[in-house]
C-alpha positions as a LaTeX table, in Angstrom:
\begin{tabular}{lrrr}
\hline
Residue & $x$ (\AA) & $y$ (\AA) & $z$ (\AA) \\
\hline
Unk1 & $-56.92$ & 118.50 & $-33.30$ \\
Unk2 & $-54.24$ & 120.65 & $-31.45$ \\
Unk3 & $-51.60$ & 121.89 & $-34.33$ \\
Unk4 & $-49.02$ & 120.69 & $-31.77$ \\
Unk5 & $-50.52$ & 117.46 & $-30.93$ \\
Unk6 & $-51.19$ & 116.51 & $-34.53$ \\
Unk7 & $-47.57$ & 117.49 & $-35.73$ \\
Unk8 & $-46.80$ & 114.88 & $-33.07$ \\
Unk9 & $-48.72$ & 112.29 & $-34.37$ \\
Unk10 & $-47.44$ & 113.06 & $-38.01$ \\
Unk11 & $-43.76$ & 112.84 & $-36.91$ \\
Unk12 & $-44.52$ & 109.37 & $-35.00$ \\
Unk13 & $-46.20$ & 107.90 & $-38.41$ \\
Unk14 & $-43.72$ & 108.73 & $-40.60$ \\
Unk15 & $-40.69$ & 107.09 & $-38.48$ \\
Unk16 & $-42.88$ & 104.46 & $-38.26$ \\
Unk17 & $-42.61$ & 103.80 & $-41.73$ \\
Unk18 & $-39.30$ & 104.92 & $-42.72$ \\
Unk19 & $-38.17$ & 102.54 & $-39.75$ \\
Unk20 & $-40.94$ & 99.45 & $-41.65$ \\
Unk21 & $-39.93$ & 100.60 & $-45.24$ \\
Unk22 & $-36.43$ & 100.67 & $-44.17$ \\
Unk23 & $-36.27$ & 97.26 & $-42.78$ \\
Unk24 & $-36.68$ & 95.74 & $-46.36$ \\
Unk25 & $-32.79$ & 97.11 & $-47.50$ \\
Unk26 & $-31.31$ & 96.62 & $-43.72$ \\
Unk27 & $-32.55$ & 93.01 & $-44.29$ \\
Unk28 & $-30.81$ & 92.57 & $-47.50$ \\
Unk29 & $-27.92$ & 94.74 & $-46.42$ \\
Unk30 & $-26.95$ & 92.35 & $-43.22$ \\
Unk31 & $-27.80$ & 89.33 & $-45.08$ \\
Unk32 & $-25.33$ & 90.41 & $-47.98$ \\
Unk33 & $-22.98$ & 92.46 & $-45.92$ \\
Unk34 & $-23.51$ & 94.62 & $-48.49$ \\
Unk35 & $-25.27$ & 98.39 & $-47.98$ \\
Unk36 & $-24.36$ & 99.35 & $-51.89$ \\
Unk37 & $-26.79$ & 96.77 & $-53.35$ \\
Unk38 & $-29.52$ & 98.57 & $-51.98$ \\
Unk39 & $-28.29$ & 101.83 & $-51.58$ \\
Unk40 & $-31.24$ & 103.27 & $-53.91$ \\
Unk41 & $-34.13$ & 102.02 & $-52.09$ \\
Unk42 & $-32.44$ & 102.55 & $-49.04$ \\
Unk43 & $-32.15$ & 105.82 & $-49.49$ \\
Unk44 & $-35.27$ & 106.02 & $-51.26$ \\
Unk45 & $-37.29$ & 105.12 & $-47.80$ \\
Unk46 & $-37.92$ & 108.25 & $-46.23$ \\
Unk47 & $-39.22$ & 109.72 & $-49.57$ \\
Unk48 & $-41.71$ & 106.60 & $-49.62$ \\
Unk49 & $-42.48$ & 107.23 & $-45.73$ \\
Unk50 & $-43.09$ & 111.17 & $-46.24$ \\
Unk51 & $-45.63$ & 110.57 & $-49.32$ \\
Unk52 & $-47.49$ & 107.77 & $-47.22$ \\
Unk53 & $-47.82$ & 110.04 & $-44.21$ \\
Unk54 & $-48.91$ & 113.15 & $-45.74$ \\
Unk55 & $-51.53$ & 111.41 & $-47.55$ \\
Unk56 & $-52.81$ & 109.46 & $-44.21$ \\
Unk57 & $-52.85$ & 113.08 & $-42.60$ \\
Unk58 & $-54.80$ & 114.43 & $-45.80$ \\
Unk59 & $-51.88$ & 116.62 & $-46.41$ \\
Unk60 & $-50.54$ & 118.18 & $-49.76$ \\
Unk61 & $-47.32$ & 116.97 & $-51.19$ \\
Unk62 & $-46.23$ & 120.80 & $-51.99$ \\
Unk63 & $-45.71$ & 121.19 & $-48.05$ \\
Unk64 & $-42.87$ & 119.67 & $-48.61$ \\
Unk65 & $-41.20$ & 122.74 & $-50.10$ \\
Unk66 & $-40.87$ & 122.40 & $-53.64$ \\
Unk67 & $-40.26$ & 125.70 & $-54.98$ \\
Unk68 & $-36.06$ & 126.23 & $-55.64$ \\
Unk69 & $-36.28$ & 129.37 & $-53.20$ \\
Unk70 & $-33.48$ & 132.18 & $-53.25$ \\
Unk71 & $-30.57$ & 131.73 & $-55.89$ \\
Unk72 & $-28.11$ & 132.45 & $-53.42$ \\
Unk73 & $-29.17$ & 129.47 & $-50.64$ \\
Unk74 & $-29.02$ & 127.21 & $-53.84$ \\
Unk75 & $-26.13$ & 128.19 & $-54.21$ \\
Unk76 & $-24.74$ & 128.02 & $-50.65$ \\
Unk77 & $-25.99$ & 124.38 & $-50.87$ \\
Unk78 & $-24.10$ & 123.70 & $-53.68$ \\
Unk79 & $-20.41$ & 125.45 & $-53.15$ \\
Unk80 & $-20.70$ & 124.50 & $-49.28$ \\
Unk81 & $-19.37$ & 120.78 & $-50.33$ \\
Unk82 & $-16.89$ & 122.36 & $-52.38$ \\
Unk83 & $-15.36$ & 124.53 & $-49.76$ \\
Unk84 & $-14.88$ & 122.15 & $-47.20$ \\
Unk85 & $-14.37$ & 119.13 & $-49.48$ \\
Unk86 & $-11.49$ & 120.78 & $-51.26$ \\
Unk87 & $-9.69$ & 122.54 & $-47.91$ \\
Unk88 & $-9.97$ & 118.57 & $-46.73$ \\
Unk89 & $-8.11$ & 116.98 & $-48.98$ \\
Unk90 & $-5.72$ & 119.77 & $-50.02$ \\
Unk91 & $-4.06$ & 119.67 & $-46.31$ \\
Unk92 & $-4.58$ & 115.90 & $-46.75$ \\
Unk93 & $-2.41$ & 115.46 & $-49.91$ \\
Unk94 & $-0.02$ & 118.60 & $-48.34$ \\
Unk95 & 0.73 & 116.94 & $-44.99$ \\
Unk96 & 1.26 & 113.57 & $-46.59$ \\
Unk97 & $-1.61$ & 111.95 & $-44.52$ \\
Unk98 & $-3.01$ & 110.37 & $-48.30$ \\
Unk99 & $-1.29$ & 110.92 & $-51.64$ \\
Unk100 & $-2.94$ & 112.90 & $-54.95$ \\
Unk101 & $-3.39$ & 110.79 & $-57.94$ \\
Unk102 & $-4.44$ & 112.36 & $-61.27$ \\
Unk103 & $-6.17$ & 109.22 & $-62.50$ \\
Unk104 & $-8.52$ & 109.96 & $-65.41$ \\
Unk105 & $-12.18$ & 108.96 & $-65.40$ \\
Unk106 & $-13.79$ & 106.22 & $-67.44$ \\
Unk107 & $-16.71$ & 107.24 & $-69.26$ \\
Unk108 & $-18.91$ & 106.01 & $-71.50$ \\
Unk109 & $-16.44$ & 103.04 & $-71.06$ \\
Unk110 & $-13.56$ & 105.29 & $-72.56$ \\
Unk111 & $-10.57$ & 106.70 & $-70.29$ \\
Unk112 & $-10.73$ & 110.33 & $-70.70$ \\
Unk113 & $-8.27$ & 112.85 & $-70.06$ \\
Unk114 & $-7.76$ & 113.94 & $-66.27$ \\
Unk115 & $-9.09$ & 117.20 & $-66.57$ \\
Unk116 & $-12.15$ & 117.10 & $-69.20$ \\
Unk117 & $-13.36$ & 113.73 & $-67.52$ \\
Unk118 & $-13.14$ & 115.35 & $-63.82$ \\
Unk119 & $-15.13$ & 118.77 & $-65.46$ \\
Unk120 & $-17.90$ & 116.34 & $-67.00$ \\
Unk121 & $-18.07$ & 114.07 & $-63.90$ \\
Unk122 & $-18.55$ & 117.33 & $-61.75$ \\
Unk123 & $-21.57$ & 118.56 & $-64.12$ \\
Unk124 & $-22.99$ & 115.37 & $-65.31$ \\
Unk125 & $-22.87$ & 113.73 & $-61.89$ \\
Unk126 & $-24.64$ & 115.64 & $-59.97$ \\
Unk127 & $-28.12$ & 115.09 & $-61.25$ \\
Unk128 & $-27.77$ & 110.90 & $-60.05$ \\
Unk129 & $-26.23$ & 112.07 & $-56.99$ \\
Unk130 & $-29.00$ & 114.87 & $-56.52$ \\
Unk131 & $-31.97$ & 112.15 & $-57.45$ \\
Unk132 & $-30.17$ & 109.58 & $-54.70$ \\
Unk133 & $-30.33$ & 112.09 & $-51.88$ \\
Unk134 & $-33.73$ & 113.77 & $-53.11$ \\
Unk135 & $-35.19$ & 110.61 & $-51.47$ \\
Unk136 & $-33.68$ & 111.28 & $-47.80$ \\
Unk137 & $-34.10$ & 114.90 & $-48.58$ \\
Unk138 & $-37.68$ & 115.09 & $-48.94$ \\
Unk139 & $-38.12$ & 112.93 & $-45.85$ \\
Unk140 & $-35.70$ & 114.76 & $-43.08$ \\
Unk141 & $-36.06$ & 118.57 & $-44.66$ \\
Unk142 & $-39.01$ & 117.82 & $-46.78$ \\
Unk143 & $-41.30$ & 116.61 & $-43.79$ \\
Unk144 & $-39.78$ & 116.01 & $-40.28$ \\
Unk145 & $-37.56$ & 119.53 & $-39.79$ \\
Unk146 & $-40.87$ & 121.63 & $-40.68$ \\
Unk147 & $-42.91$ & 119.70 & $-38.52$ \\
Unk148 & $-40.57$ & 119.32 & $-35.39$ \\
Unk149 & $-39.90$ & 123.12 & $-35.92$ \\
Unk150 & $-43.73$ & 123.90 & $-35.07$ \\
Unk151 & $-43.76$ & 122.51 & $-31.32$ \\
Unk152 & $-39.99$ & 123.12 & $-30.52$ \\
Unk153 & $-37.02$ & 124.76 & $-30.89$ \\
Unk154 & $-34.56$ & 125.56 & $-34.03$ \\
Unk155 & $-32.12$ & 123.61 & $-32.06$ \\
Unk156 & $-34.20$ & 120.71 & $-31.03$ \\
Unk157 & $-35.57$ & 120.47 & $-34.25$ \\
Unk158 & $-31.82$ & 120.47 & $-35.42$ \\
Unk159 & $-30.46$ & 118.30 & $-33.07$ \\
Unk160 & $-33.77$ & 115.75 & $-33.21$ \\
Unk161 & $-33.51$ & 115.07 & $-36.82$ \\
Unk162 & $-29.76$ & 114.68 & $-36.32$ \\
Unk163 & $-30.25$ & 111.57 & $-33.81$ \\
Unk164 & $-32.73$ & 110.14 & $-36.42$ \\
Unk165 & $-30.40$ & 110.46 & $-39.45$ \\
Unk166 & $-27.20$ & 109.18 & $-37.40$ \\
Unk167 & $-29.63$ & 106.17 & $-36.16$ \\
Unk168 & $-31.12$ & 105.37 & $-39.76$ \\
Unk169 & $-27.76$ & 105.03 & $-41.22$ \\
Unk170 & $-26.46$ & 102.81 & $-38.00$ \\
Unk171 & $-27.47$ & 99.41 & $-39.78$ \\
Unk172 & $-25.09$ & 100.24 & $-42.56$ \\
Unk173 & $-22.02$ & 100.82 & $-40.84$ \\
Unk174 & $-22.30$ & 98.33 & $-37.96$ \\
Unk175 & $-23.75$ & 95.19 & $-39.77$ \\
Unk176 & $-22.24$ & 96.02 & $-43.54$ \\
Unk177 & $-20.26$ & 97.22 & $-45.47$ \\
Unk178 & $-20.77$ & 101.05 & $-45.33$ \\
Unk179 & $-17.35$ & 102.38 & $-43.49$ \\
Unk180 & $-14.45$ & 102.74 & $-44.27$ \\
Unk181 & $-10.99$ & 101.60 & $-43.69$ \\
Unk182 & $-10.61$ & 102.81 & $-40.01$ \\
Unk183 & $-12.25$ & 100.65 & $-37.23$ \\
Unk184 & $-15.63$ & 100.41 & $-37.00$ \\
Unk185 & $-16.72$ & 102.08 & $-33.91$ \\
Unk186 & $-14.78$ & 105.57 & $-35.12$ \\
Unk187 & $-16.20$ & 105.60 & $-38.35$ \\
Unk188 & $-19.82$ & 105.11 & $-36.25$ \\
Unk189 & $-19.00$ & 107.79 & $-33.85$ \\
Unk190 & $-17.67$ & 110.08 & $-36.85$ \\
Unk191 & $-20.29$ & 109.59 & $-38.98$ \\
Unk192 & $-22.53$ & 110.50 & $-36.16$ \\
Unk193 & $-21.33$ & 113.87 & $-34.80$ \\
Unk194 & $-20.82$ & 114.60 & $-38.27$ \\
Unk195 & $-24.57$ & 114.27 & $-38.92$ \\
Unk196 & $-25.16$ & 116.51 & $-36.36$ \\
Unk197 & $-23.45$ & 119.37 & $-37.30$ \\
Unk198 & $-25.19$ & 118.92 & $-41.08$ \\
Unk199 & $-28.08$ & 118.96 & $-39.38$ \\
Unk200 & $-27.96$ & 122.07 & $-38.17$ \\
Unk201 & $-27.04$ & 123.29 & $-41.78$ \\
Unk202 & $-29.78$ & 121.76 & $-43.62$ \\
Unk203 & $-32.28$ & 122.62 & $-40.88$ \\
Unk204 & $-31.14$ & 126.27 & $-41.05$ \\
Unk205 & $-31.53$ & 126.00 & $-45.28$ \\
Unk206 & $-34.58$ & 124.43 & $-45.00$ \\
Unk207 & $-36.74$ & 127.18 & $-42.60$ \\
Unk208 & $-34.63$ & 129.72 & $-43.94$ \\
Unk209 & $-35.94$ & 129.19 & $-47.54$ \\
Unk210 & $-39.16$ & 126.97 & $-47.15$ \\
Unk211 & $-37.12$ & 125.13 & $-49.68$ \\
Unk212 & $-35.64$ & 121.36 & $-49.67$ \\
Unk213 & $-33.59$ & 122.14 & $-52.85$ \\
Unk214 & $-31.13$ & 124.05 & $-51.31$ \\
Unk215 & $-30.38$ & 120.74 & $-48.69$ \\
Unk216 & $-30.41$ & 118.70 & $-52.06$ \\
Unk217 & $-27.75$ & 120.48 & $-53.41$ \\
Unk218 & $-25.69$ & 120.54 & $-50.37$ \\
Unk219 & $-26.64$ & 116.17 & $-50.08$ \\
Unk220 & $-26.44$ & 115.66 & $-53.92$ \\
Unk221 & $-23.10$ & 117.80 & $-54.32$ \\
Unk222 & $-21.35$ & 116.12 & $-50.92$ \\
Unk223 & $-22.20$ & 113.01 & $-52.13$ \\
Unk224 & $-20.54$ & 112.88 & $-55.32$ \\
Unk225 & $-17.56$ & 115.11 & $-54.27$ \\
Unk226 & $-16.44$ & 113.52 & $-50.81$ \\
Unk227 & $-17.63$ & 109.79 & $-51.61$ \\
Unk228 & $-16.78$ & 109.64 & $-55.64$ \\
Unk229 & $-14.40$ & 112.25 & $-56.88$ \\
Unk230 & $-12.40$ & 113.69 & $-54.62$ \\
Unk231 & $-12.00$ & 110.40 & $-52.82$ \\
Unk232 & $-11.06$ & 108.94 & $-56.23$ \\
Unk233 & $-8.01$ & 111.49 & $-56.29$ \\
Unk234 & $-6.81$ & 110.52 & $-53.06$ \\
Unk235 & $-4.05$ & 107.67 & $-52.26$ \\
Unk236 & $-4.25$ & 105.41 & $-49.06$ \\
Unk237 & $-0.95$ & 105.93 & $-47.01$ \\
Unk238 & $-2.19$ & 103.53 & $-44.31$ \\
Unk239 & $-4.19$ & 106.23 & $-42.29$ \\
Unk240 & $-5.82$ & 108.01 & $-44.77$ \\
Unk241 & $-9.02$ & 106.64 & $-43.86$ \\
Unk242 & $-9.03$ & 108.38 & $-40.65$ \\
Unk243 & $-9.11$ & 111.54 & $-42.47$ \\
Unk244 & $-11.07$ & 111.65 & $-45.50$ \\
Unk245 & $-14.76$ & 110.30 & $-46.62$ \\
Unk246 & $-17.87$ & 110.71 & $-44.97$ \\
Unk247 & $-16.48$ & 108.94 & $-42.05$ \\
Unk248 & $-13.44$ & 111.10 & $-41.73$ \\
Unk249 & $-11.81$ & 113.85 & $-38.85$ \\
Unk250 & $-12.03$ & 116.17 & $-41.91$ \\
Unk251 & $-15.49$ & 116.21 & $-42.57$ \\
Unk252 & $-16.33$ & 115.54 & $-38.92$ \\
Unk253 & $-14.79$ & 118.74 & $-38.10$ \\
Unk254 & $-16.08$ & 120.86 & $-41.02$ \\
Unk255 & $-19.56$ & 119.60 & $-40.33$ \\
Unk256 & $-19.14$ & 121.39 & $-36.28$ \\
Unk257 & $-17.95$ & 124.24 & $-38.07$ \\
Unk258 & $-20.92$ & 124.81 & $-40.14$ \\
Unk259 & $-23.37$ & 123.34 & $-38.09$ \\
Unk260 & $-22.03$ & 126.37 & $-34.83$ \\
Unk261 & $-22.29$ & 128.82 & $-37.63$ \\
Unk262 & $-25.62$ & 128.29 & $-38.80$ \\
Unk263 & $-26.63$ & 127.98 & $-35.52$ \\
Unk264 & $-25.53$ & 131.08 & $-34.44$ \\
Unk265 & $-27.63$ & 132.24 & $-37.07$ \\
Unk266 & $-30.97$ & 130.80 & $-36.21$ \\
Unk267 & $-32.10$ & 134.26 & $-35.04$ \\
Unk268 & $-32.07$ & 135.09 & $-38.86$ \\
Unk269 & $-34.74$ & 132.60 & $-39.51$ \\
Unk270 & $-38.45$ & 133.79 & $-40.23$ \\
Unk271 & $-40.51$ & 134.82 & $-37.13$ \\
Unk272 & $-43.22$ & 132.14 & $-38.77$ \\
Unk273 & $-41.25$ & 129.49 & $-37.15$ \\
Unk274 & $-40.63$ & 128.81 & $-33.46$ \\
Unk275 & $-37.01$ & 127.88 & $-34.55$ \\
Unk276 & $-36.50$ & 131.97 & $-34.70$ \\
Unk277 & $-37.23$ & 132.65 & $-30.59$ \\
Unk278 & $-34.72$ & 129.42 & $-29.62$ \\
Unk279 & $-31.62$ & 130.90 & $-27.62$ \\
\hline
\end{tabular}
């Protein structure tokens, strides 16, 4: 079979069955309103859709990139939340667009002081939050970015797997409960140019490195920092919602920075990949 037209093929199968594997938690989700009850499996799809279609195209499961790669992308993935997560919510709390709130962290069912607990949460949580996004990981980076990247172009491949992540996570936000305070159709059209401009990101990590752990990192780290802790720290003032969280101008505008930036970059990607000649 043509390389092209099989890498075709392989991309149609697995949305296939992300979309059929999928449909199990978007059921439950819009009969329950509720996204968080099956927030694991949900994410969990892809990873379940990836496995499936390599082993229908007789396919290895180390394609998929498993080795950690260079220190310093691992480490890009991991500080990148950190950068733009903290400048966030420091002009947040400055400008008075959502308070700061020092509240310690319950663990272990014990109230800890502010400080240790937020130093433990930042170590300890990252492996759950790591394991949760491994599963989306391993489909977008792991499988569909490497494959769109043979028959098109870095920013095709890019922009393609952006469309499909801002469309899997649709469900959520329009028929439950995953948004925020802010009306629904901005945190839909946030959530979705943000997505896009992470794409770009991740797809740069992931050809850069022939590495998904470097995207985990990033997905893990963002996870836990802009949706758990940092989010945690931060008091409603009525339009706070508009600014922080996934769904927020802040991380919508951080994500177009770093998405242009990488993408100005693509030219440093290996020759190997046709994502190196786009323009």
């Amino acid at each position: 079979m043509v390389p092209s037209r099989r890498s075709s093929k392989k991309i149609i199968t697995y949305l296939a069955l992300t979309l059929a594997i999928s449909s199990i938690s978007y059921y439950v989700m819009i009969s329950t309103g509720s996204a968080q009850s099956v927030a694991l499996p949900w994410m969990w799809s892809p990873w379940i859709a990836a496995i499936v279609t390599q082993l229908l195209f007789r396919d290895g499961l180390g394609e998929f990139g498993w080795r950690p790669g260079p220190l310093r992308y691992l480490i890009l993935g991991y500080a990148a939340p950190w950068i733009y997560g903290l400048l966030i919510h420091t002009v947040v709390w400055v400008t008075g667009l959502g308070g700061f709130q020092a509240r310690p962290f319950v663990l272990l069912g014990i109230p800890m002081p502010f400080v240790i607990s937020l130093v433990v949460m930042c170590l300890l949580g990252l492996f759950p939050a790591c394991g949760s996004a491994l599963g989306e990981e391993i489909g977008s980076r792991g499988l569909l970015v490497p494959e769109l990247a043979k028959i098109t172009t870095f920013t095709r491949t890019a922009l393609l797997t952006g469309i499909i992540w801002a469309v899997w996570h649709c469900p959520g936000v329009i028929f439950a409960d995953y948004h925020r305070p802010a009306p629904r159709p901005f945190d839909l059209l946030s959530i979705t140019i943000s997505v896009f401009g992470m794409s770009l990101f991740t797809a740069w990590l992931r050809l850069k490195t022939a590495s998904i752990w470097p995207a985990v990192l990033w997905h893990g780290n963002h996870n836990l920092l802009i949706q758990s802790i940092l989010l945690r720290m931060t008091v409603d003032t009525g339009v706070t919602g508009y600014f922080v969280d996934d769904f927020g101008i802040g991380v919508l505008l951080s994500s177009l920075v770093m998405g242009y930036v990488f993408w100005s970059k693509r030219s440093d990607l290996p020759n190997t990949t046709i994502a190196s000649n786009s323009r």
